[in-house]
N, C-alpha and C positions, 0 to 999 in steps of 0.2 A: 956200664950204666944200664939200668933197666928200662924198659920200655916206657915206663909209667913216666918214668925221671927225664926223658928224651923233652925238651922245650917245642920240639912241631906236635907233641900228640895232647898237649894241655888243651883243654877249651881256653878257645879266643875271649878273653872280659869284652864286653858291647863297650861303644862310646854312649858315656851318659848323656840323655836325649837334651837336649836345650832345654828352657825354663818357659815356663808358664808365665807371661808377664802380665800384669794390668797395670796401665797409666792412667792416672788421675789427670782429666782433661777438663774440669771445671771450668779451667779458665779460657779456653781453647774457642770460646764463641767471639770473642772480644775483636774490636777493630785492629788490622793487621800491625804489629810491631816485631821487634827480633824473636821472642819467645814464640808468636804463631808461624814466623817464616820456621825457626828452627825444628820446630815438630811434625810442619808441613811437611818439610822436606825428608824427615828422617824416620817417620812410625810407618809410613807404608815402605821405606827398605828395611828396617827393623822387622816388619813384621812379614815379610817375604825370608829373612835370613833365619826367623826363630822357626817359621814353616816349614822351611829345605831340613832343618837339623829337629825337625819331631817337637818343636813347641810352638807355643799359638801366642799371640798379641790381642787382649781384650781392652778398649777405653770406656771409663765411668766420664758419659757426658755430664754438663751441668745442666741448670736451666735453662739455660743459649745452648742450643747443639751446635756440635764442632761444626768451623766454618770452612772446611775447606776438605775435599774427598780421602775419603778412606778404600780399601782393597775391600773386599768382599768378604776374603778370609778374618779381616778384623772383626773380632764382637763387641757390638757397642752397645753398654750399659747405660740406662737411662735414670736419671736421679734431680730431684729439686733443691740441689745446689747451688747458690746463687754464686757468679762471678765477685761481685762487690755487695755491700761493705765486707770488708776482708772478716772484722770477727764473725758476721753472719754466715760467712764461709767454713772459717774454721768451726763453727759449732757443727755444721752439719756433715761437710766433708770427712769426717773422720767416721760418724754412725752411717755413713753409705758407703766406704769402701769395705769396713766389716762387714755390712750385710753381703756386698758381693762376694768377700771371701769367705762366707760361710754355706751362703748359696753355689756358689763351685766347689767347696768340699763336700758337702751331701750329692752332688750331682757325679762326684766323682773325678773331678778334673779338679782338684784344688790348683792352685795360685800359688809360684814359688817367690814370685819377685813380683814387690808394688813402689811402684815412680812414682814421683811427683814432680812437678817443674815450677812449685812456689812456694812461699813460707806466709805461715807457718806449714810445718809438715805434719801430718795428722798421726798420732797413733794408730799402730796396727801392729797385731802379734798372729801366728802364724804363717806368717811370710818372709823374705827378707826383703828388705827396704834401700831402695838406692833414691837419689834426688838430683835433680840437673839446678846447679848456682850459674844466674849468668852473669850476674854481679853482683857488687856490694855494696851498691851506692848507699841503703839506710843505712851503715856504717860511716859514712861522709858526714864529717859536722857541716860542710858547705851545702848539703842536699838533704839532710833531715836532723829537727830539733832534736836536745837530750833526751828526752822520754823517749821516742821513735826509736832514737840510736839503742839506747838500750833495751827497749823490747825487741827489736831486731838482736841485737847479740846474745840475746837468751835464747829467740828464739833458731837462730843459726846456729851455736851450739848446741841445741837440742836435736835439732835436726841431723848433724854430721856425726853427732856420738853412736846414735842408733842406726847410722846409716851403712848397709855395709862396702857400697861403693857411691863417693861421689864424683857426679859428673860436671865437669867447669866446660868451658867453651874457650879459652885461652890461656897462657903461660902466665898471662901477666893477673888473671882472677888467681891460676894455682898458686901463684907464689902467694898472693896476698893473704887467700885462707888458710895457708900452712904455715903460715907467720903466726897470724890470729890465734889459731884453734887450734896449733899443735899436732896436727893428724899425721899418720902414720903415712907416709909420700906415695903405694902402695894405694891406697884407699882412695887415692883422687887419680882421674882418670881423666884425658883430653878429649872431649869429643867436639871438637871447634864446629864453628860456621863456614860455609863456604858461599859461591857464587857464581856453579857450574847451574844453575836454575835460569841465568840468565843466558837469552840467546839474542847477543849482540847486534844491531844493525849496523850498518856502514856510515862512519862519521860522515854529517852533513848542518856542519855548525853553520849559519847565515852571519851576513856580517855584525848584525843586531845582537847575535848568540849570547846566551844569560850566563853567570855565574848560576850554578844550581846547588844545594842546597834540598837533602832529601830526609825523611823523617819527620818523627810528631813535632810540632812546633810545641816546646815546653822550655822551663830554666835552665834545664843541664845540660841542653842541646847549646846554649851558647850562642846563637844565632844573633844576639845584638852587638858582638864582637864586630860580624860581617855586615851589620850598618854601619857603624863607625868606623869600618876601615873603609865603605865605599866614601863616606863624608868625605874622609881624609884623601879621599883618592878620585877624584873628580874624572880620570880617567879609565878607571875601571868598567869592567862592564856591568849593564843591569844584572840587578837580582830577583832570581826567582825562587821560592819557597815553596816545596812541595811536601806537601802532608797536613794530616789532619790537626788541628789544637787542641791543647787541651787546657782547659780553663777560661781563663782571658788573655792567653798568650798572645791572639793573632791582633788583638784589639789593645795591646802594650806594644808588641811592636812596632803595629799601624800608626802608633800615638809618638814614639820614638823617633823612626821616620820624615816624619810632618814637624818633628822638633829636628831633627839635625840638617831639613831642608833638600831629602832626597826621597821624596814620596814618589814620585815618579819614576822613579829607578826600582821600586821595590814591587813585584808583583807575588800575590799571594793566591799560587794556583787550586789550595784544597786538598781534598784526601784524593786518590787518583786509583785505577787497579789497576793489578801486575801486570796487564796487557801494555801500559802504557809506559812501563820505566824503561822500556829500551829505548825508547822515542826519547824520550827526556834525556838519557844520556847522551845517543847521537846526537842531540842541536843544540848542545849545551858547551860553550865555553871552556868551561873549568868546573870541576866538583868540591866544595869546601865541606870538610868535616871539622867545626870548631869546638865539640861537645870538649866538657869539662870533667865527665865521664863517661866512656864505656867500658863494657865488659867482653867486647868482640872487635866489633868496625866494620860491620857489612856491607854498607854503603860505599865505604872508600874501597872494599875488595869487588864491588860492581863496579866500581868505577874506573877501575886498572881492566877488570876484562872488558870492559868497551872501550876502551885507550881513548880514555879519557882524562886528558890536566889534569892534579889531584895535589889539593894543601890540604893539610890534617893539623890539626891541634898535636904538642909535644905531650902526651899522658900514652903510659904503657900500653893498654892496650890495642890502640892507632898504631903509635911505631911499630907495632910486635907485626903487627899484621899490612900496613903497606911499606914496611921495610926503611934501611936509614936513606937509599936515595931521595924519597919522595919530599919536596919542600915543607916543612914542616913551624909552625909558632908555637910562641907565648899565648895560650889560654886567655890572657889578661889583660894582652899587647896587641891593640888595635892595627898599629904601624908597620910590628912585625907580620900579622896577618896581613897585609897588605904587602909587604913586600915578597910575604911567600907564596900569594895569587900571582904576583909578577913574572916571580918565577918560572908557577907551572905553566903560566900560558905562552911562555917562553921555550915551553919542553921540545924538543927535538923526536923525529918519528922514532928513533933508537932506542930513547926513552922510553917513549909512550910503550914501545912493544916489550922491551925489557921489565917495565911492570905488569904488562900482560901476562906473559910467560911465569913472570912471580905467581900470577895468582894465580894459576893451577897449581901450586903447592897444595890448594884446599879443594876437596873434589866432597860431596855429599855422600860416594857409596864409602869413601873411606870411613868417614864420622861413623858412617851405620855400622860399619862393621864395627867400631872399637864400640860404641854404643852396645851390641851384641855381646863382646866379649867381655867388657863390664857386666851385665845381667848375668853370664855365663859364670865369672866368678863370683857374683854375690849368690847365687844360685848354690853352687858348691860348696861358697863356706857357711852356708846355712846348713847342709845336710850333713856337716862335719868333718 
């Protein structure tokens, strides 16, 4: 064998540098829900991980700058993108991410990978394109009329055809869109929620201690199931409601209430900061999650690492994520929710920490890495 031919005397190929990403954060100013926790948590280790491996994380804020800190290392693009009304969005969101991708190609540093985390998903060429789904509620005939439904399915197919990796946040979203759209299994990618973010205090329920109940208060949260089970349950504990409304929800359910004869039982604490949700978990009772849909469960997985009671609603993605122990209803079935509060407040310390222990299944630097390695391949099969 000749020397040339010898495998030690080859030049070493470099590892291709990580990708250039910019995410579209439009929306990203808006009052806290699952979509701002999840980015929260996941663009400043994203972009510490694209850093160590030779690529950089840029975000196109909207006209709300993002609400919550970024690293230093991030560059953040400024544009008058409005969060809402959504078409007002989409007209504009798509001629400001161009501009940034044309302004970091003349500068030198083009842009390999552009995210998005809402629909519609804005045209863009020169880059490859990945999108985070966190759910598919306007696909629900229960959660948006037929028009809605079907411009949502145009525009979700649209989105996932051009997309070169999509990102879901649970098994129970992947299956659903691989049902739907047909995508190649491949092209969708887990990067779940977690709720290592929270740092637990020591249970100190008082005897008074509320059923809680966390999240926007809106339709698909469900939350008048857990009037009508208290009706029905004259011995349960009070309920407290934490989060902001949206609409007239807090003023229907107030109205609700005052008609099943348990207004007093019901307290409707507001939007609250992250400072405060460990609080509310230690002196809380029991946590009910009765939503009719989600596309994660976040709340119920804060709610196992503060070994905290926990009834969930029977829909995918609840059980996917606090498991078949946790007492679990009928959506529909006030009685049954009632008897699955009974339950957990019945849970044993074995319990409570046995679902503890579940929920570090989900840790935030995992997400980021796969979130990484998603960009990492859409990144590659754009360069061929």
């Amino acid at each position: 064998m000749s020397t040339s031919d010898d495998p030690r005397n080859r030049p070493e190929t470099p590892e291709p540098r990580a990708p250039h990403v910019l995410v579209s954060g439009v929306v990203l100013g808006q009052p806290a829900g699952g979509v701002r926790r999840h980015n929260a948590e996941l663009l400043p280790r994203l972009a510490a991980l694209l850093e160590h491996a030779g690529g950089s994380l840029a975000v196109l804020e909207g006209r709300e700058p993002i609400a919550f800190e970024l690293p230093p290392s991030v560059e953040r693009l400024s544009s008058d993108v409005p969060a809402r009304p959504v078409l007002a969005r989409a007209a504009r969101e798509g001629r400001a991410l161009r501009a940034a991708l044309r302004g970091a190609a003349r500068e030198g540093r083009a842009f390999d990978v552009v995210h998005t985390a809402h629909l519609p998903s804005p045209r863009v060429h020169g880059a490859a394109r990945t999108l985070t789904i966190h759910d598919l509620r306007s696909l629900s005939a229960e959660h948006a009329p037929p028009a809605r439904r079907l411009f949502a399915r145009r525009a979700i197919a649209s989105a996932v055809r051009g997309a070169a990796r999509v990102l879901v946040v649970s098994e129970s979203v992947r299956g659903e869109l691989l049902a739907r759209f047909r995508l190649e299994p491949e092209r969708v990618a887990l990067v779940p929620n977690a709720a290592d973010h929270l740092a637990p205090l020591p249970r100190a329920p008082a005897s008074d201690a509320p059923l809680l109940c966390v999240g926007h208060l809106e339709p698909r949260k469900n939350l008048e199931l857990v009037l009508r089970a208290l009706a029905l349950r004259p011995g349960l504990p009070r309920l407290a409601l934490a989060g902001a409304a949206k609409g007239g929800e807090r003023e229907r359910l107030a109205a609700l209430a005052r008609a099943l004869g348990i207004e007093r039982r019901v307290e409707f604490l507001g939007p609250f900061e992250d400072g405060a949700l460990a609080g509310l978990y230690a002196r809380a009772a029991c946590v009910v999650v009765p939503s009719r849909l989600e596309g994660f469960g976040i709340v119920a997985l804060e709610a196992q690492r503060a070994g905290v009671p926990l009834a969930v609603a029977e829909i995918g993605a609840l059980r996917e994520v606090a498991g078949a122990a946790t007492p679990g209803f009928d959506p529909s079935d006030a009685a049954a929710c009632a008897r699955a509060i009974e339950r957990a407040l019945a849970s044993t310390r074995a319990e409570l920490e046995a679902a503890r222990a579940r929920s570090r299944r989900y840790a935030w630097d995992d997400s980021a890495r796969r979130w990484f390695e998603a960009a990492c391949e859409a990144a590659g099969a754009a360069r061929g």
